[in-house]
GUPARO-25527 format. One record per residue: residue in three letters; x, y, z of N, C-alpha, C, O in turn. Coordinates in steps of 0.1 Angstrom, whole numbers. Layout:
% GUPARO-25527
  marfi   n_px   n_py   n_pz  ca_px  ca_py  ca_pz   c_px   c_py   c_pz   o_px   o_py   o_pz
    Ala      X      Y      Z      X      Y      Z      X      Y      Z      X      Y      Z
...
This chain:
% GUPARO-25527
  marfi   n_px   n_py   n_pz  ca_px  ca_py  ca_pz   c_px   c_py   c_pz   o_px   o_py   o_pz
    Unk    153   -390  -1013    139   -388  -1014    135   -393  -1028    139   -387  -1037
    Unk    126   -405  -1030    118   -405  -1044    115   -398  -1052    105   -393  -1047
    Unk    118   -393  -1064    111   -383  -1070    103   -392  -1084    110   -396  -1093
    Unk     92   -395  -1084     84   -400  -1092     87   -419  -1091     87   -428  -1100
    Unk     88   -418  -1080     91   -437  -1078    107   -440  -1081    112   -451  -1081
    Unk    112   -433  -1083    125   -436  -1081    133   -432  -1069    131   -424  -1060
    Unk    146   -443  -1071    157   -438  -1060    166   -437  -1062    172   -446  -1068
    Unk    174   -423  -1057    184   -422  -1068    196   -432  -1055    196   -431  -1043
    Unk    205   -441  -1064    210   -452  -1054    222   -440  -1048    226   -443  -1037
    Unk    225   -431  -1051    238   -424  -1039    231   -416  -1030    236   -406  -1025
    Unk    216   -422  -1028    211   -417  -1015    208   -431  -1008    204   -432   -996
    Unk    212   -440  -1015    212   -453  -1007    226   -460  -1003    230   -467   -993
    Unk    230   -459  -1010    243   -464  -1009    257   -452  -1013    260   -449  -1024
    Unk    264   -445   -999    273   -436  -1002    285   -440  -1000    294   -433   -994
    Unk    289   -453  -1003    304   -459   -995    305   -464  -1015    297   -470  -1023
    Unk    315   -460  -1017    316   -458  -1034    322   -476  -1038    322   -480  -1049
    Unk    325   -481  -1026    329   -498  -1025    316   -507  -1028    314   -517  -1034
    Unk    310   -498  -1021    291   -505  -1021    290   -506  -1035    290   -518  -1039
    Unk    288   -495  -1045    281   -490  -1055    291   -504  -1065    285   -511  -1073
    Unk    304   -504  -1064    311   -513  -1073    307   -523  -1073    305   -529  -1084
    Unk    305   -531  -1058    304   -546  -1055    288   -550  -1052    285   -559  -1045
    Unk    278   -541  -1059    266   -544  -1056    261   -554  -1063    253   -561  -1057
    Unk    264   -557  -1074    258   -569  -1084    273   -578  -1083    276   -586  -1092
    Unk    278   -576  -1075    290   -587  -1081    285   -600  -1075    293   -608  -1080
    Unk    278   -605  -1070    277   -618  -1067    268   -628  -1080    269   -640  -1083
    Unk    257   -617  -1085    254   -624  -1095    259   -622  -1104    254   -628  -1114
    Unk    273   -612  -1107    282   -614  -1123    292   -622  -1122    298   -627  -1132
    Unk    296   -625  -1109    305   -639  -1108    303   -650  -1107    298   -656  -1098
    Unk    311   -655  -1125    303   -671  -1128    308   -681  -1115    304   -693  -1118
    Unk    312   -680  -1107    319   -688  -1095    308   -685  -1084    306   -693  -1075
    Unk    303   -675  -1085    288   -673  -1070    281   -685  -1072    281   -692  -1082
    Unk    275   -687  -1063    263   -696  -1063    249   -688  -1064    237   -692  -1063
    Unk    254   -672  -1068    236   -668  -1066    243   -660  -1085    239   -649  -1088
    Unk    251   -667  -1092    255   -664  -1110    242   -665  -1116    237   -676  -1117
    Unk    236   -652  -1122    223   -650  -1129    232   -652  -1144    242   -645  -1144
    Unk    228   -659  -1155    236   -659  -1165    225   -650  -1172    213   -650  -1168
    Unk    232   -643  -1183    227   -633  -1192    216   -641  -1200    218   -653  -1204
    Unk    205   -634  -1202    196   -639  -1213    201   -641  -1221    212   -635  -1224
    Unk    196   -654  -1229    199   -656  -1243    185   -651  -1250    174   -654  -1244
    Unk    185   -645  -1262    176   -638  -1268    172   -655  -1278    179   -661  -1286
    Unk    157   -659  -1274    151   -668  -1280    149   -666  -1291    155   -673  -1299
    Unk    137   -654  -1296    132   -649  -1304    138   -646  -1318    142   -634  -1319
    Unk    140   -652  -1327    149   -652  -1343    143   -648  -1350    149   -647  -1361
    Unk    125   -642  -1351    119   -632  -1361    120   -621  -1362    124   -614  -1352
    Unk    117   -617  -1372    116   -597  -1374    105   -593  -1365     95   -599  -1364
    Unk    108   -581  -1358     98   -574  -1348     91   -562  -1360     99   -554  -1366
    Unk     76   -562  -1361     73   -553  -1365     61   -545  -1353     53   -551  -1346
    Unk     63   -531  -1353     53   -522  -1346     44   -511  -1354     49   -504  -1363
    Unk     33   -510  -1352     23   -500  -1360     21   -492  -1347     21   -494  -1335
    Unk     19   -482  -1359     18   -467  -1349      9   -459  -1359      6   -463  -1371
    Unk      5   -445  -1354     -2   -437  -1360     -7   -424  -1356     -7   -419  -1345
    Unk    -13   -421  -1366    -14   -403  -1352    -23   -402  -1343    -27   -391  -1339
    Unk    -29   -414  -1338    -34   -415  -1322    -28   -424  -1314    -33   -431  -1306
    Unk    -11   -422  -1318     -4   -430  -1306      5   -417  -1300     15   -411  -1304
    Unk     -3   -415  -1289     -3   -408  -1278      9   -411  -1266     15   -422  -1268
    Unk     14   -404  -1254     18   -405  -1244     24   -419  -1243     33   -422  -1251
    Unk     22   -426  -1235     32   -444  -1235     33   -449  -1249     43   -452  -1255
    Unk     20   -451  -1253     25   -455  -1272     34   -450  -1276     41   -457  -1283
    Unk     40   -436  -1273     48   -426  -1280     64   -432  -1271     75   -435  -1276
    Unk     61   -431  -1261     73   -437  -1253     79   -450  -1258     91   -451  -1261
    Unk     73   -457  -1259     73   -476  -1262     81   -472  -1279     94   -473  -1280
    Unk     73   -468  -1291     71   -465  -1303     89   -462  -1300     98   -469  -1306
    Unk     94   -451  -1291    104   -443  -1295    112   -449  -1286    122   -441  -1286
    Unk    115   -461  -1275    123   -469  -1277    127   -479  -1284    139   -480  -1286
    Unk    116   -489  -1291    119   -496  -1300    126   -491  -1311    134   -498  -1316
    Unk    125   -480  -1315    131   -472  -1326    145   -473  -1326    153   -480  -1333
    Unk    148   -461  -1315    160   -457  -1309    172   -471  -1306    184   -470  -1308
    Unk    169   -479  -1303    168   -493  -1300    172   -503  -1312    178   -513  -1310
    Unk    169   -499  -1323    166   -505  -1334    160   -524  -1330    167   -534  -1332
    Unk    149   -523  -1325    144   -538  -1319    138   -542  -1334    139   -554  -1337
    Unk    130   -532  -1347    122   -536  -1354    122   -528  -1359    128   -518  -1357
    Unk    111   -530  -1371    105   -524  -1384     90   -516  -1378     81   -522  -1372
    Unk     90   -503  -1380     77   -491  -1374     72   -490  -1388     78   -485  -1398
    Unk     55   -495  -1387     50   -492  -1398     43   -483  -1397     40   -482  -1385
    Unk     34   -472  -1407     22   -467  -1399     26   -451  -1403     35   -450  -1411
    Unk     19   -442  -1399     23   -425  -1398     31   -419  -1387     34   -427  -1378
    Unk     33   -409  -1385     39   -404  -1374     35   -400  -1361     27   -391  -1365
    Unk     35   -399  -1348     29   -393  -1338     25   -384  -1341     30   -378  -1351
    Unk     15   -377  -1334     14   -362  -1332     21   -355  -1326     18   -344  -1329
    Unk     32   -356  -1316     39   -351  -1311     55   -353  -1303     56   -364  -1298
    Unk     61   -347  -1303     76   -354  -1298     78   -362  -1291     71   -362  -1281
    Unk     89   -373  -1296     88   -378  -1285     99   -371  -1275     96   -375  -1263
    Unk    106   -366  -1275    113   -357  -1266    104   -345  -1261    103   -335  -1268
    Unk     95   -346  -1244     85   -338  -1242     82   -339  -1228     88   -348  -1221
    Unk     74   -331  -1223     68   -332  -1211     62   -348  -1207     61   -357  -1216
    Unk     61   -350  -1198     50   -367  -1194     48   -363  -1179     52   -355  -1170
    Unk     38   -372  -1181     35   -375  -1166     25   -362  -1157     27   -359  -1145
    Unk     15   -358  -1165      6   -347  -1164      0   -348  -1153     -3   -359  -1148
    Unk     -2   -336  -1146    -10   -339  -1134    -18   -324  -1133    -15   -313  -1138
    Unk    -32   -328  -1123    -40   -313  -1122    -40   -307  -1110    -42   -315  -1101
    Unk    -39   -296  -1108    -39   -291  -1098    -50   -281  -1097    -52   -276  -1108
    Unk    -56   -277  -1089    -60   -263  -1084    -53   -251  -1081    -42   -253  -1075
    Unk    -57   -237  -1085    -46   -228  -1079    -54   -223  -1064    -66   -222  -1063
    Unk    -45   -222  -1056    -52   -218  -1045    -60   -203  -1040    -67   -200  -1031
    Unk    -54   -195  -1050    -61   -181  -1053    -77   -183  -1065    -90   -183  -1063
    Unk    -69   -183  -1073    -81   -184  -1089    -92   -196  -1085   -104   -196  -1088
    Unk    -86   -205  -1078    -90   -217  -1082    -92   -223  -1093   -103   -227  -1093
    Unk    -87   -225  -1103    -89   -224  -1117    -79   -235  -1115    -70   -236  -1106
    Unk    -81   -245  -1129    -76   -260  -1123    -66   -258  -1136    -72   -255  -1147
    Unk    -55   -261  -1136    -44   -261  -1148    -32   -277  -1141    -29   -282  -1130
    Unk    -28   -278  -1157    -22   -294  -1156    -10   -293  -1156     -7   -286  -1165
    Unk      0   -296  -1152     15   -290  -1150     22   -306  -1154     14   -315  -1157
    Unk     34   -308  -1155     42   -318  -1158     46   -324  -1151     45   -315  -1142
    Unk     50   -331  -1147     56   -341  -1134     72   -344  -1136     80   -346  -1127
    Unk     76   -345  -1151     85   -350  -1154     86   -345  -1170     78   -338  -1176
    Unk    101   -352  -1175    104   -350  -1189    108   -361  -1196    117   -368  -1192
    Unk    102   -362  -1205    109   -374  -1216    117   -369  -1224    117   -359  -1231
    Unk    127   -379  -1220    144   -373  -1233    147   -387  -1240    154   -394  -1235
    Unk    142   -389  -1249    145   -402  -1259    160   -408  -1263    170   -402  -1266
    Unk    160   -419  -1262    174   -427  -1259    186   -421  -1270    198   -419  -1269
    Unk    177   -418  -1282    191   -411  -1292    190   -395  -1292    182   -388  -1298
    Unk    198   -392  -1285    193   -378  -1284    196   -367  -1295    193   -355  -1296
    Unk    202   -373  -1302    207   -368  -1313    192   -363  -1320    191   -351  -1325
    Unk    183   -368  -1320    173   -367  -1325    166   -361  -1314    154   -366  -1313
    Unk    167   -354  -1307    156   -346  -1295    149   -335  -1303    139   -330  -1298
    Unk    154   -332  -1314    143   -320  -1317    134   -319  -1331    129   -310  -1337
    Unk    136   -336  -1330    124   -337  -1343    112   -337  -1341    108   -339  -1330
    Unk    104   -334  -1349     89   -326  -1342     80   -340  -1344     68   -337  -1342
    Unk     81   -353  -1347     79   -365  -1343     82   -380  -1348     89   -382  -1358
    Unk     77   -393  -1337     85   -402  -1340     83   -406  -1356     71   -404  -1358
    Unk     87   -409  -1365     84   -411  -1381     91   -425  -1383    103   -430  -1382
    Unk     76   -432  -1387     80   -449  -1387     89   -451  -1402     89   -443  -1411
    Unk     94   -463  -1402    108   -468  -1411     98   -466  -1423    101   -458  -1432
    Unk     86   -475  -1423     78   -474  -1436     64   -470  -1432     57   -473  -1422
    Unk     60   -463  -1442     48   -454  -1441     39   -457  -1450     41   -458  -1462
    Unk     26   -461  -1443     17   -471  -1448      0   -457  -1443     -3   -456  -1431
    Unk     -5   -451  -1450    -16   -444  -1443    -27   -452  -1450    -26   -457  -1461
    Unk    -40   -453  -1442    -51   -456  -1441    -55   -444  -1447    -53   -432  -1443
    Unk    -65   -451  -1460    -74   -440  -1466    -87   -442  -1459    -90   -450  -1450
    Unk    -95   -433  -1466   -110   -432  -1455   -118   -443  -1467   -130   -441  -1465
    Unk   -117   -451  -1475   -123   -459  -1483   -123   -471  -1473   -133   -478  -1469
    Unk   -109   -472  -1470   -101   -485  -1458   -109   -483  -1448   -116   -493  -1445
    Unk   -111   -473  -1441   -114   -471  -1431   -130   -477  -1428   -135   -483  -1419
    Unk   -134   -472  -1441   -151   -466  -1443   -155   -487  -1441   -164   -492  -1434
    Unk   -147   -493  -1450   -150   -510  -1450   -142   -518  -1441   -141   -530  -1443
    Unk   -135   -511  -1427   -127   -518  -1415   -117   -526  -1423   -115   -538  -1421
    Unk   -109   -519  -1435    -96   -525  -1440    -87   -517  -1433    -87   -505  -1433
    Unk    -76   -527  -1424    -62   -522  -1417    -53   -522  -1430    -47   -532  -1434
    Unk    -53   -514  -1435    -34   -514  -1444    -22   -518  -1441    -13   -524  -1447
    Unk    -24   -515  -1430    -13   -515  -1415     -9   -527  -1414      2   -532  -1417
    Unk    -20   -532  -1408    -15   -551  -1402    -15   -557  -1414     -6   -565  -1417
    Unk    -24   -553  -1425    -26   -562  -1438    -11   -560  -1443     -7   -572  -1446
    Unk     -1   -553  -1445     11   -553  -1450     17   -559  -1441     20   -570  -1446
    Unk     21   -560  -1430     29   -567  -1420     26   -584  -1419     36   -592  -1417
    Unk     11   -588  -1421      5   -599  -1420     15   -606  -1433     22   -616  -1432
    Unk     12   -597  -1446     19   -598  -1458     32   -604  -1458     36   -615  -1461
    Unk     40   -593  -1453     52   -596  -1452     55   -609  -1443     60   -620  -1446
    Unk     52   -606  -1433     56   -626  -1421     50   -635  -1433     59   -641  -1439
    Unk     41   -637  -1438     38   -643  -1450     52   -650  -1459     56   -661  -1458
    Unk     58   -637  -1467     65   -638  -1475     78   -644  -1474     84   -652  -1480
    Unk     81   -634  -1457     95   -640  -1451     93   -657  -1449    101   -666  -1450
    Unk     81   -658  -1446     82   -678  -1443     80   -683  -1452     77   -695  -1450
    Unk     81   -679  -1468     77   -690  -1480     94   -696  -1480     98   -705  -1488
């Protein structure tokens, strides 16, 4: 049975022969259906900004690239874990009627070593003053902009 769009495959496949030889035709360089491995094109530094209105999927995304080590997080820290509830949904109670939001699911972040830090905290921390703010100056991009700058002289 799906539970949030997924399938778990040993409800599809219970013959433990299946489960080994499922991708083997495209991991064998000798198939004619041989998917070869990406080669990673991309040879620049990845930078991501974040800040404390990167909420719910920003927080998800933010806290794989991290975990991941894909790039450089610039910016302040989430408001909240990324090890947490997701996937909110509302319900009615059928007595009270009174409408409350329950969870659908749980986020557990790829390094779990880190599950109980109280949020994601970018590599370099760059905060927007209300001066910046007040004349639409980003700090943010302006240092990142900066740096790709510097790295190409």
């Amino acid at each position: 049975m799906p539970v949030c769009g997924l399938i778990n495959r040993d409800s599809v496949m219970t013959d433990e022969r299946q489960l080994d030889d499922y991708f083997a035709e495209i991991e064998d360089k000798k198939s004619p259906m041989y998917i070869s491995p990406p080669k990673n094109k991309f040879s620049s530094k990845l930078y991501l900004l974040m800040n404390s209105n990167s909420f719910s999927a920003a927080t998800h995304f933010a806290t794989i690239f991290s975990d991941n080590n894909l790039g450089t997080i610039i910016g302040t820290p989430t408001p909240a874990k990324p090890t947490s509830p997701s996937g909110m949904s509302m319900l009615k109670l059928p007595n009270s009627k009174k409408l409350v939001s329950i969870s659908m699911g749980f986020y557990i972040r790829p390094d779990t070593l880190k599950n109980n830090e109280v949020a994601l905290f970018p590599d370099i921390t760059i905060c927007r003053s209300i001066d910046d703010y007040l004349v639409g100056k980003d700090t943010r991009l302006e240092w990142v902009i900066d740096k790709i700058i510097e790295e190409h002289r």
